[in-house]
C-alpha positions as YAML, in Angstrom:
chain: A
units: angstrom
residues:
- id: 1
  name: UNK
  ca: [-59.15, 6.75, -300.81]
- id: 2
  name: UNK
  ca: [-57.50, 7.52, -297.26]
- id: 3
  name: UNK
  ca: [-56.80, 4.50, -295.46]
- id: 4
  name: UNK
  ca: [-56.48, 3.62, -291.79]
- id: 5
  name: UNK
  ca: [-53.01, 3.43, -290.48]
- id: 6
  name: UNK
  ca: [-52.08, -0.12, -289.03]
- id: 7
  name: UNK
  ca: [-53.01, -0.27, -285.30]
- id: 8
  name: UNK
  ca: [-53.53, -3.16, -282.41]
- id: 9
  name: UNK
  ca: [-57.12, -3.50, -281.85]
- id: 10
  name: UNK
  ca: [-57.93, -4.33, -278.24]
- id: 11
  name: UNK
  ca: [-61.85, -5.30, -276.87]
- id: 12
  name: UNK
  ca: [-62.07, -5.03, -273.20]
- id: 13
  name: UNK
  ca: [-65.44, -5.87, -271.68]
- id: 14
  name: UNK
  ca: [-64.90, -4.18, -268.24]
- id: 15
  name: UNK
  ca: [-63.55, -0.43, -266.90]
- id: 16
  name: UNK
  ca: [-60.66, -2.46, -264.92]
- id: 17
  name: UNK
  ca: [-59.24, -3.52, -268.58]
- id: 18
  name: UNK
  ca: [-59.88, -0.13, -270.17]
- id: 19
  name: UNK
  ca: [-57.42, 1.25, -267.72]
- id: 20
  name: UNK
  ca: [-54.55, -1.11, -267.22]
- id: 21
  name: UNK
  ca: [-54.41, -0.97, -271.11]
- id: 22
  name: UNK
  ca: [-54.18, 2.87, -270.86]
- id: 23
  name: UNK
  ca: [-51.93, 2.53, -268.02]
- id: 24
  name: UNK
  ca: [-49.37, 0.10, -270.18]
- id: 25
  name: UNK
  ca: [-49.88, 2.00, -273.15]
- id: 26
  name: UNK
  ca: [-49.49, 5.89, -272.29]
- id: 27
  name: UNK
  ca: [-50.28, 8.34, -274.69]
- id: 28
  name: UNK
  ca: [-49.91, 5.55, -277.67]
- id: 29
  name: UNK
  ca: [-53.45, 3.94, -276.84]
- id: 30
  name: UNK
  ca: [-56.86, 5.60, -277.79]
- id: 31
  name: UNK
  ca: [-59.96, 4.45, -276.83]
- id: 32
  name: UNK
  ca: [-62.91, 4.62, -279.04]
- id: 33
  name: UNK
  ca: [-66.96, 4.58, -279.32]
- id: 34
  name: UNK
  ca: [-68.56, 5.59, -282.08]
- id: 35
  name: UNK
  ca: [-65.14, 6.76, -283.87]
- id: 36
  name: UNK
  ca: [-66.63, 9.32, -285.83]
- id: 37
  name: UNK
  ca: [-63.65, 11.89, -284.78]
- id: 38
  name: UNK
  ca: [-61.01, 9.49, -284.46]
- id: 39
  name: UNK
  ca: [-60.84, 7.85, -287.51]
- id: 40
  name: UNK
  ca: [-60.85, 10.65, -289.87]
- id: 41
  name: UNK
  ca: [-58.16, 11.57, -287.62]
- id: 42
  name: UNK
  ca: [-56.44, 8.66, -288.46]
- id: 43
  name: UNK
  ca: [-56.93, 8.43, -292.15]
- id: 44
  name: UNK
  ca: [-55.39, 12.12, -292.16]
- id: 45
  name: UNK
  ca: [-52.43, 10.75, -289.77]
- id: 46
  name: UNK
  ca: [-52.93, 13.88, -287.54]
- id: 47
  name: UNK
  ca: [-53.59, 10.83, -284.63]
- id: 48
  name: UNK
  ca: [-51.66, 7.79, -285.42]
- id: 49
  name: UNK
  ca: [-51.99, 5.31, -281.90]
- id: 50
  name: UNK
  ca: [-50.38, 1.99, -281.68]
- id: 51
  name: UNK
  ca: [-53.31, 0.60, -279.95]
- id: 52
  name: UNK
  ca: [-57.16, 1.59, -280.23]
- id: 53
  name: UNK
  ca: [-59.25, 0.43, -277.34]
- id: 54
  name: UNK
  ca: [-62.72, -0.01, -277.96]
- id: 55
  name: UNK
  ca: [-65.46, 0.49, -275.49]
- id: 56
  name: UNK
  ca: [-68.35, -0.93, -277.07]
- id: 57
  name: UNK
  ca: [-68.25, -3.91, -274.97]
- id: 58
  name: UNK
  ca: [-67.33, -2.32, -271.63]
- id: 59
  name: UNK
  ca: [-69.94, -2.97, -268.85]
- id: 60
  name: UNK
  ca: [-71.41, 0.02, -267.34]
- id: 61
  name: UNK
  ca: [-70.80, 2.90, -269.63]
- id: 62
  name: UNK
  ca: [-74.16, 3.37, -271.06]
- id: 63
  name: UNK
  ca: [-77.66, 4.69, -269.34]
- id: 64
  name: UNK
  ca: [-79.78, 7.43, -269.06]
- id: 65
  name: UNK
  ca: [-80.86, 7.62, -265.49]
- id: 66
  name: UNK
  ca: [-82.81, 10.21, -263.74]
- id: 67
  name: UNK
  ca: [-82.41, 10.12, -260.10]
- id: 68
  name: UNK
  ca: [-84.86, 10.73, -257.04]
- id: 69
  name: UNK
  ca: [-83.39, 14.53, -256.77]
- id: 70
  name: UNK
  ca: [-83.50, 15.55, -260.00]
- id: 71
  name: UNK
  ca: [-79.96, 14.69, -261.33]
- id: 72
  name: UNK
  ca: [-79.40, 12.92, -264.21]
- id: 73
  name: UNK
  ca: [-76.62, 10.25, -264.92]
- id: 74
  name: UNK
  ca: [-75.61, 9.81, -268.82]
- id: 75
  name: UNK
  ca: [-73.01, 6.90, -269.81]
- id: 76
  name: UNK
  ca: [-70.63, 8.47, -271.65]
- id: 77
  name: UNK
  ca: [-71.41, 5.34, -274.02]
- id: 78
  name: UNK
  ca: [-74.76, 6.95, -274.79]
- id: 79
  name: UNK
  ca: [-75.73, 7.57, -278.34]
- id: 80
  name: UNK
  ca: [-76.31, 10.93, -278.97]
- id: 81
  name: UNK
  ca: [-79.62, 9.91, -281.33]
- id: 82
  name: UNK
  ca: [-80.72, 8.20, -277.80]
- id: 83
  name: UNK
  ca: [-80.05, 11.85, -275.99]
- id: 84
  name: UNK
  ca: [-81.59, 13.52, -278.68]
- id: 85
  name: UNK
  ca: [-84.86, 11.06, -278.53]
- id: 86
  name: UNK
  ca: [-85.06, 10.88, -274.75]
- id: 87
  name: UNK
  ca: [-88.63, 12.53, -273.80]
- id: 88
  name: UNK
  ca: [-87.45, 13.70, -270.50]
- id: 89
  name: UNK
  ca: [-84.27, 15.56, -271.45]
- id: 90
  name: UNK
  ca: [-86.43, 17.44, -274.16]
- id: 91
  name: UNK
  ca: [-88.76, 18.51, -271.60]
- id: 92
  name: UNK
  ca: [-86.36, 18.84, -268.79]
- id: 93
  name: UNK
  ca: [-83.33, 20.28, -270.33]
- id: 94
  name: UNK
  ca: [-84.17, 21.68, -273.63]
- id: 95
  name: UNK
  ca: [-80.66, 23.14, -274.10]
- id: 96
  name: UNK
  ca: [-78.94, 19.97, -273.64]
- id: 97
  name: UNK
  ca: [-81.65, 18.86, -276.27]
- id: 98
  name: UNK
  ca: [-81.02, 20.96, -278.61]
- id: 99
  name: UNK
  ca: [-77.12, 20.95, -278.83]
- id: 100
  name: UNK
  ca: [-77.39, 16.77, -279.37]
- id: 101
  name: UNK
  ca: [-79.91, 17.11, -282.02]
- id: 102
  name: UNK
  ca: [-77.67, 19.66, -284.19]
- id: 103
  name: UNK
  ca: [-74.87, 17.40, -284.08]
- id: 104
  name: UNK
  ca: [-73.31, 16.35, -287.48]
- id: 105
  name: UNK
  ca: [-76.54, 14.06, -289.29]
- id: 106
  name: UNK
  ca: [-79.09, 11.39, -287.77]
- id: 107
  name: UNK
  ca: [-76.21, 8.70, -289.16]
- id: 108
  name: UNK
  ca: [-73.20, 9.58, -287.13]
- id: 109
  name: UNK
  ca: [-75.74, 10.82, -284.32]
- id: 110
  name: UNK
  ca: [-76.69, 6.91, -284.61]
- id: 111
  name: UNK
  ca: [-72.75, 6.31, -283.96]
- id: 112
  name: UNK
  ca: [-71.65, 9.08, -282.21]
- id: 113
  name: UNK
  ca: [-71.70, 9.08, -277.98]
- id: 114
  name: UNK
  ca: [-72.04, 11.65, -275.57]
- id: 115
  name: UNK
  ca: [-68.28, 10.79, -274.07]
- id: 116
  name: UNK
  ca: [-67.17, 11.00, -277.15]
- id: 117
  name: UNK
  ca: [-68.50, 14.86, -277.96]
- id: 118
  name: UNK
  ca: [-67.30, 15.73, -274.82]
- id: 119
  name: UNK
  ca: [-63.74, 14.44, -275.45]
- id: 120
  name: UNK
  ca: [-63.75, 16.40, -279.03]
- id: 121
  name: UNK
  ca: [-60.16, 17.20, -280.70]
- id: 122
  name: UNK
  ca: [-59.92, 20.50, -281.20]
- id: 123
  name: UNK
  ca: [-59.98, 21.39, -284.73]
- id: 124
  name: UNK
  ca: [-58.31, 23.99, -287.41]
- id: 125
  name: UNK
  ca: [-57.96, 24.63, -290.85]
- id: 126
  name: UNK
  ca: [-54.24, 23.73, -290.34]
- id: 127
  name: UNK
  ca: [-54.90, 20.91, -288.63]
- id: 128
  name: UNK
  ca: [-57.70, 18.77, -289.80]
- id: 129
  name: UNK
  ca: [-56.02, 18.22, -293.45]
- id: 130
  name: UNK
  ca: [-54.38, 15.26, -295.43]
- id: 131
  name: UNK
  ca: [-50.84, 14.56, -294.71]
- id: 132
  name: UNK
  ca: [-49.37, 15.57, -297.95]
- id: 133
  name: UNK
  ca: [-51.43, 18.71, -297.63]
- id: 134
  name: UNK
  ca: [-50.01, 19.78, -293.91]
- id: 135
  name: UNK
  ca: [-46.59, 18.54, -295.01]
- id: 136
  name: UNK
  ca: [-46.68, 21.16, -297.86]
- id: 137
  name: UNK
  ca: [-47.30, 23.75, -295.66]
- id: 138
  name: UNK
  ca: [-45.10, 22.94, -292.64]
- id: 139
  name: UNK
  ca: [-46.51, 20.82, -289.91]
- id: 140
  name: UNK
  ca: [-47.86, 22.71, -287.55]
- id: 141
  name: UNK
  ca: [-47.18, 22.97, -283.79]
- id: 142
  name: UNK
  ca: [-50.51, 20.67, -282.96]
- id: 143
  name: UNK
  ca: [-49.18, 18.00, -284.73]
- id: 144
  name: UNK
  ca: [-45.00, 17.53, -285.59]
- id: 145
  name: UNK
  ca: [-44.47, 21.04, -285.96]
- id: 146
  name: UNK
  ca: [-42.99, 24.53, -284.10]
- id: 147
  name: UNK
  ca: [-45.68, 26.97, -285.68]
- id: 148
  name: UNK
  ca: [-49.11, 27.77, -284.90]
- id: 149
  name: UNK
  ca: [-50.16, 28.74, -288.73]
- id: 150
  name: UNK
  ca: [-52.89, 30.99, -287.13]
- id: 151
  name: UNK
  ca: [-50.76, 32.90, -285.16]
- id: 152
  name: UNK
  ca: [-47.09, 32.13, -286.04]
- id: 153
  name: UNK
  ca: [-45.92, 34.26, -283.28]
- id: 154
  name: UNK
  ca: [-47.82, 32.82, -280.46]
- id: 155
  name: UNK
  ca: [-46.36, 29.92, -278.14]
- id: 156
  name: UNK
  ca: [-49.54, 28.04, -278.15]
- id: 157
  name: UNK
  ca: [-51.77, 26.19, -280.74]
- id: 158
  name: UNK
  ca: [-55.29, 28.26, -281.50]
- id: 159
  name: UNK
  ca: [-57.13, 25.05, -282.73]
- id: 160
  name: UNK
  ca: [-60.71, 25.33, -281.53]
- id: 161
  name: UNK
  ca: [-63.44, 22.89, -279.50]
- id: 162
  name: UNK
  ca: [-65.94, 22.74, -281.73]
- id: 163
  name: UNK
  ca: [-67.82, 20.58, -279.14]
- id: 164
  name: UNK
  ca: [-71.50, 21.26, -279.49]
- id: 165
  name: UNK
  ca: [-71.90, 19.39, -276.10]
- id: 166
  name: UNK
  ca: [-68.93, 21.10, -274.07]
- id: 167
  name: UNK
  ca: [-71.03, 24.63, -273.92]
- id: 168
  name: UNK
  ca: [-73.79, 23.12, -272.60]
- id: 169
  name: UNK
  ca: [-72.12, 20.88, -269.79]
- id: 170
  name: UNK
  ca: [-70.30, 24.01, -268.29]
- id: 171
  name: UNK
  ca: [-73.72, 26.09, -268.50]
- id: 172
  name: UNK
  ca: [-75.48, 22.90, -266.75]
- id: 173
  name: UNK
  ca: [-72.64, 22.55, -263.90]
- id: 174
  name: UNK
  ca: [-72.01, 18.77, -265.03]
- id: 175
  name: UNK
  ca: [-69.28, 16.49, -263.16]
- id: 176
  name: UNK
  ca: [-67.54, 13.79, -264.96]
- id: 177
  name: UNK
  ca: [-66.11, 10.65, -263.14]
- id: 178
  name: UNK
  ca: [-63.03, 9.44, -264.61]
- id: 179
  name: UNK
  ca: [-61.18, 6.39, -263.90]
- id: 180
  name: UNK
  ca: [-57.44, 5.06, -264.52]
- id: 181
  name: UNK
  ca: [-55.22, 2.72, -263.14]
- id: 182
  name: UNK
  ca: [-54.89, 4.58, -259.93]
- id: 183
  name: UNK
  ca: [-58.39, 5.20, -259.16]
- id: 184
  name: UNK
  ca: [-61.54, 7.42, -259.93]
- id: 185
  name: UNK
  ca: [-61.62, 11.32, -260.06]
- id: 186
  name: UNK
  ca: [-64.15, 13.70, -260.44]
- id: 187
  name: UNK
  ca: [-64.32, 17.31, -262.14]
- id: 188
  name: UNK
  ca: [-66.37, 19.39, -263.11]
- id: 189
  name: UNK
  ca: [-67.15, 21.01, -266.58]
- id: 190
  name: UNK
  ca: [-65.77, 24.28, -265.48]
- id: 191
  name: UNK
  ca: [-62.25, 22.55, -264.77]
- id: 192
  name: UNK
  ca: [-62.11, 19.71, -267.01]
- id: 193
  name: UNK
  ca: [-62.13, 22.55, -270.27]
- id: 194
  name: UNK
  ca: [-59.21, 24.79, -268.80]
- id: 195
  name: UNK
  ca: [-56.29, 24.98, -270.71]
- id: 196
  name: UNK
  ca: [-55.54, 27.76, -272.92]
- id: 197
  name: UNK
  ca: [-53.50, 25.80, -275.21]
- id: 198
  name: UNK
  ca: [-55.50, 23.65, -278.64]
- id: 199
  name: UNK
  ca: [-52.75, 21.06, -277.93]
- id: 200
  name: UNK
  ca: [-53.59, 20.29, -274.37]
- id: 201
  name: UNK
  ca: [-57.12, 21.94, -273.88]
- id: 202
  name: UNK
  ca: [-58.61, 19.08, -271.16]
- id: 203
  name: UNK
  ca: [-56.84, 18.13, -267.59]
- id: 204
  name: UNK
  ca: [-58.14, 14.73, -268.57]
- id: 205
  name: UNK
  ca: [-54.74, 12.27, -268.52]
- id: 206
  name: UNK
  ca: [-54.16, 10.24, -271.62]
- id: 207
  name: UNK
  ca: [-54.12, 6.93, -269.06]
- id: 208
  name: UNK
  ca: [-57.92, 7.94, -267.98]
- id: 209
  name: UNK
  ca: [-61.23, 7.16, -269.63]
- id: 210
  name: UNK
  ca: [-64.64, 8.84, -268.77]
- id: 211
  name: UNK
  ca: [-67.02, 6.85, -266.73]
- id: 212
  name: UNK
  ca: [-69.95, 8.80, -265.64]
- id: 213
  name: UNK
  ca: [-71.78, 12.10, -266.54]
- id: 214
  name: UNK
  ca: [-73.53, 14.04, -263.94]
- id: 215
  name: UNK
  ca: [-75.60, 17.15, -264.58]
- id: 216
  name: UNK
  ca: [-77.35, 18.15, -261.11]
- id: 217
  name: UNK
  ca: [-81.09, 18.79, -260.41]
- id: 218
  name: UNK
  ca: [-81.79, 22.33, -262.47]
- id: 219
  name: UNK
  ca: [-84.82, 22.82, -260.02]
- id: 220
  name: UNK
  ca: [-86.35, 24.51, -263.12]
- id: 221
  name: UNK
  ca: [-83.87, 26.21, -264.84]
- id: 222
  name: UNK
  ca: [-84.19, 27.80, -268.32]
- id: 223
  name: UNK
  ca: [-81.79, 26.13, -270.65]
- id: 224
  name: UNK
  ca: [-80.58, 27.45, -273.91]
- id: 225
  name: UNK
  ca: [-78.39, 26.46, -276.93]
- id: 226
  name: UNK
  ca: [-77.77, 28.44, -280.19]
- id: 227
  name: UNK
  ca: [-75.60, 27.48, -282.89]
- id: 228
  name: UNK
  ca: [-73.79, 28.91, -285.80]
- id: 229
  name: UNK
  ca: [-72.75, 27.06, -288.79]
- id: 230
  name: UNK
  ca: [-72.86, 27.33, -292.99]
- id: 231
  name: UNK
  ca: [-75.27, 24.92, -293.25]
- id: 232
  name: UNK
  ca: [-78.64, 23.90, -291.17]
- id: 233
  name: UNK
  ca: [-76.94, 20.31, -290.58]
- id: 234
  name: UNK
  ca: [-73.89, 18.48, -290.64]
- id: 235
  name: UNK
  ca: [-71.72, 21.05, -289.82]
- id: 236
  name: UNK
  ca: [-69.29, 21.95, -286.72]
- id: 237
  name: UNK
  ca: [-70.13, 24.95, -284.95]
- id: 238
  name: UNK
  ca: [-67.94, 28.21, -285.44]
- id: 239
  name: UNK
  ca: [-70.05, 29.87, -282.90]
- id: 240
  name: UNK
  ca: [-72.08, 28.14, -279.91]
- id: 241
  name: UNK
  ca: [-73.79, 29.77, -277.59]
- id: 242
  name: UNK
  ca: [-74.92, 27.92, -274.08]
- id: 243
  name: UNK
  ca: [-77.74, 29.57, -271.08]
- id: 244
  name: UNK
  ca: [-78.72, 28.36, -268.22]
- id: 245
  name: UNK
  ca: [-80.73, 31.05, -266.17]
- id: 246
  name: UNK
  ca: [-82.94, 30.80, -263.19]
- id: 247
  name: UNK
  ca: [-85.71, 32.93, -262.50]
- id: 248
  name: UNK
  ca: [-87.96, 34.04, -259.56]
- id: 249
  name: UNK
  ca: [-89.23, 37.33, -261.05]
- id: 250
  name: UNK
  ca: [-85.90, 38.32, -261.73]
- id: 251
  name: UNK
  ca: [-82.10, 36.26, -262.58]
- id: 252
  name: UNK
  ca: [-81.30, 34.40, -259.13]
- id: 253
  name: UNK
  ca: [-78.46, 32.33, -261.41]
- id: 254
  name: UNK
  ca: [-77.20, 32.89, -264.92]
- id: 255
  name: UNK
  ca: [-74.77, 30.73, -266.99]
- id: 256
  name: UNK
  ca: [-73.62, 31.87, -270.60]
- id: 257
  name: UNK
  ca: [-70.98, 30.01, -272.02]
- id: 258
  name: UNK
  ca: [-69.37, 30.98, -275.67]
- id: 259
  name: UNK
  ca: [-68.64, 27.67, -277.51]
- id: 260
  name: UNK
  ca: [-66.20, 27.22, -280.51]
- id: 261
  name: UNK
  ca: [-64.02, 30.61, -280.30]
- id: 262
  name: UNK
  ca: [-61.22, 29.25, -278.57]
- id: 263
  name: UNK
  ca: [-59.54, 26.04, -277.61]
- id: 264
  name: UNK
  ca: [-61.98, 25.94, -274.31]
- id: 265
  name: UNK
  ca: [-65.70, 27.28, -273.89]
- id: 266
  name: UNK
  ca: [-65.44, 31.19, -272.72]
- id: 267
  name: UNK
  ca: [-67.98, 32.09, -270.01]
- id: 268
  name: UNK
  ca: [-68.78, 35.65, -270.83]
- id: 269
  name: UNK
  ca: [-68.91, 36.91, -266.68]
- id: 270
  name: UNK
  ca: [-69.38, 40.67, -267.39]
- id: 271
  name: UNK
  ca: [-72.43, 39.70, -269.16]
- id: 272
  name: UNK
  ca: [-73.62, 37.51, -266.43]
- id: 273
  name: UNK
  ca: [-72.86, 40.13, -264.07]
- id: 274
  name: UNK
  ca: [-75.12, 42.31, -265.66]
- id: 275
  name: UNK
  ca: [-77.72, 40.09, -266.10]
- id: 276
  name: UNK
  ca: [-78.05, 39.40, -262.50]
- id: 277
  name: UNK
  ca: [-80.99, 40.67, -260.46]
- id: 278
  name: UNK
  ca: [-82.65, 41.72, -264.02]
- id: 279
  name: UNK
  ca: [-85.72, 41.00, -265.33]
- id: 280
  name: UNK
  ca: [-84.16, 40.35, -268.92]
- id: 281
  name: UNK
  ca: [-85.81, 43.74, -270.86]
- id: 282
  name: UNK
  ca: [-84.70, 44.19, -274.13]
- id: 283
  name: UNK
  ca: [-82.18, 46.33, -273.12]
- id: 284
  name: UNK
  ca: [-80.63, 44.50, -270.63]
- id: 285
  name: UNK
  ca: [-79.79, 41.53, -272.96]
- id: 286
  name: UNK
  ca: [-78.60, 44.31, -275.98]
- id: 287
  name: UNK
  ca: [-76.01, 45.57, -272.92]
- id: 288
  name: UNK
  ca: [-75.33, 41.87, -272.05]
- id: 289
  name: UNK
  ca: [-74.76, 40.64, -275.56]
- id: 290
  name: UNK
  ca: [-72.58, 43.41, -276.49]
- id: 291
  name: UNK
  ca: [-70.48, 42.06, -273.03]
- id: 292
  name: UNK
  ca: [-70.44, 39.41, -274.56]
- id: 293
  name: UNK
  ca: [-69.04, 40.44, -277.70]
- id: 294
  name: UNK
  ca: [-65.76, 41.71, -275.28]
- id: 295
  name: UNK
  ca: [-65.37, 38.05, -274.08]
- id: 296
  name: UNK
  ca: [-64.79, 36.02, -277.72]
- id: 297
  name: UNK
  ca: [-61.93, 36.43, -279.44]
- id: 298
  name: UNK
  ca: [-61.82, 33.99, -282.59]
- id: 299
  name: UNK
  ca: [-59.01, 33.49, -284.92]
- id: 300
  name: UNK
  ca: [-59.06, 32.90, -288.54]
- id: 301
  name: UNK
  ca: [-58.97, 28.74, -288.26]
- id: 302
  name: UNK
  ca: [-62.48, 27.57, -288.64]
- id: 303
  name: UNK
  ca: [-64.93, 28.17, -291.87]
- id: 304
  name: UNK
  ca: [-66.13, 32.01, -292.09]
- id: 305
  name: UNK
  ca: [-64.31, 35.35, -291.73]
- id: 306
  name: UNK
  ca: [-63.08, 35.53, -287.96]
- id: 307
  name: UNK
  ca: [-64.37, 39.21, -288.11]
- id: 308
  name: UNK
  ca: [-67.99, 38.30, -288.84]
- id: 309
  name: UNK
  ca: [-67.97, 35.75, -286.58]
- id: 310
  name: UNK
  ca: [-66.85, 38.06, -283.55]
- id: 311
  name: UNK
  ca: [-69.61, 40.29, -284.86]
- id: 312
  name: UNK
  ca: [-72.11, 37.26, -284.23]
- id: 313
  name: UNK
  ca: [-71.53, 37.11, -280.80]
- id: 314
  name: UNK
  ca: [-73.96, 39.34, -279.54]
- id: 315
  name: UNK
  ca: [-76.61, 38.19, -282.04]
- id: 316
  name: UNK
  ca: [-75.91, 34.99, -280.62]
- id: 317
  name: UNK
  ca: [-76.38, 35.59, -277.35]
- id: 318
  name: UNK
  ca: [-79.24, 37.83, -277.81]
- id: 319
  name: UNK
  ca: [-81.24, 35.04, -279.56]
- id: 320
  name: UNK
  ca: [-80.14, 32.58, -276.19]
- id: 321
  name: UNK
  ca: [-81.01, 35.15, -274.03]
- id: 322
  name: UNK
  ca: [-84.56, 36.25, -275.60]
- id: 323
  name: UNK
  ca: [-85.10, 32.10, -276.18]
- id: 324
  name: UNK
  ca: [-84.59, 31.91, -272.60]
- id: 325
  name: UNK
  ca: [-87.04, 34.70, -271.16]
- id: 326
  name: UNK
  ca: [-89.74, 33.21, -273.29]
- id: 327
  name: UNK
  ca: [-89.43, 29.55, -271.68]
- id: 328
  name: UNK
  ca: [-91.87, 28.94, -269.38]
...
């Protein structure tokens, strides 16, 4: 049996606390929810902190709150079972809806929060082994080693976000509020998820902690999520695919976001392109979801062939896309 590695558990009760711990500690403190990523983590000693900062008592990081314009505020807190229960987010954002509810199982759902999915390691078969088993091997470069096993020529680690929530916040334009010892900051989806590199594939600092999820009014929007995995539960996605789409007789505003091929979501802009103005005939989405196609390049680190998963792209997308013209 894998065992936790011997850590300082701290229990702050306010935001204030969170970050003046994170500010003392650096990179050597991790803060925790649910802990449904980080301590298998742990047990495998690909994360080893010195000090694990829970937020289960922190004031202020839980709610679902709809607002007089349409916007909706999450606590990063928030369970993803509450997301995936929550009347108003089925109804109003059935993407978002759909990409909680095919998280993992209804226990570590019960666990689980949003902040947490959001903040996802990025994972690889290399990567997200025991320690006798990656020491066998040679580390690799994500953790104590030189070589991405992926791609042993390339400078930078391949591991992949397999996020099921990530997708969907870029397609919905979300901002996140984050707070640390010298303030608040907000970004949005789009920029928090922009490095090219598994190892460092947020701009969140190790000495910030998430404090608020936006996702603006979608003034009717069409949302979309489609996932592919070996089995109808449980698993992590090795293919997401997130749509957000507007129409007024034809596509005023199109999102389409390609989840779980990379280290960060791929928006698939050709496609998008060419979706604009349309009125979303069959055609148009076959042209669009072969665009698509061009956009994802995944690697040979998750479960599948990486061949057959490229060639699921566009019957991906064109399930989104066709999901999304018959919303009403």
């Amino acid at each position: 049996m894998m065992r936790l590695p011997k850590f300082t558990w701290r229990a702050p009760e306010t935001v204030a606390e969170v970050a003046k711990i994170l500010h003392e500690e650096g990179p050597e403190a991790k803060v925790v929810a649910g802990g449904t990523d980080l301590y298998p983590n742990m047990k495998w000693r690909v994360e080893t902190p010195k000090t694990v900062v829970s937020l289960r008592k922190v004031e202020g990081l839980t709610g679902i709150d709809w607002r007089d314009d349409g916007s909706l505020r999450i606590g990063p807190g928030q369970t993803l079972r509450s997301l995936e229960r929550d009347e108003r987010i089925a109804a109003e954002l059935p993407g978002l809806h759909t990409a909680m509810k095919s998280i993992s199982t209804p226990l570590l759902r019960n666990m689980g929060t949003i902040g947490g999915n959001l903040c996802l390691d990025t994972r690889c078969n290399y990567y997200n082994q025991s320690y006798e088993w990656r020491r066998s091997i040679d580390f690799c470069m994500k953790c104590k080693g030189d070589t991405c096993w992926v791609a042993p020529s390339s400078p930078v680690c391949w591991a992949v976000n397999s996020s099921d929530g990530v997708p969907m916040m870029v397609a919905l334009g979300a901002t996140l509020r984050f707070t640390s010892a010298d303030g608040e900051r907000e970004v949005t989806a789009d920029d928090l998820y922009a490095g090219e590199d598994g190892r460092a594939w947020m701009t969140r600092r190790p000495d910030e902690v998430m404090t608020d999820i936006v996702i603006p009014a979608q003034n009717g929007a069409r949302t979309v999520y489609q996932k592919l995995r070996r089995r109808g539960t449980f698993d992590f996605p090795v293919l997401g695919v997130a749509a957000r789409i507007v129409m007024n007789g034809a596509v005023q505003s199109v999102d389409l976001i390609i989840g779980a091929v990379g280290p960060v979501p791929v928006r698939a802009g050709k496609a998008e392109e060419l979706l604009l103005g349309s009125t979303l005939s069959d055609e148009t989405i076959e042209q669009a979801a072969a665009l698509a196609q061009k956009s994802a390049t995944p690697l040979d680190n998750t479960d599948f062939a990486f061949p057959w998963r490229r060639q699921m792209v566009p019957v991906f997308v064109k399930r989104a896309l066709l999901e999304a013209r018959g919303q009403v």
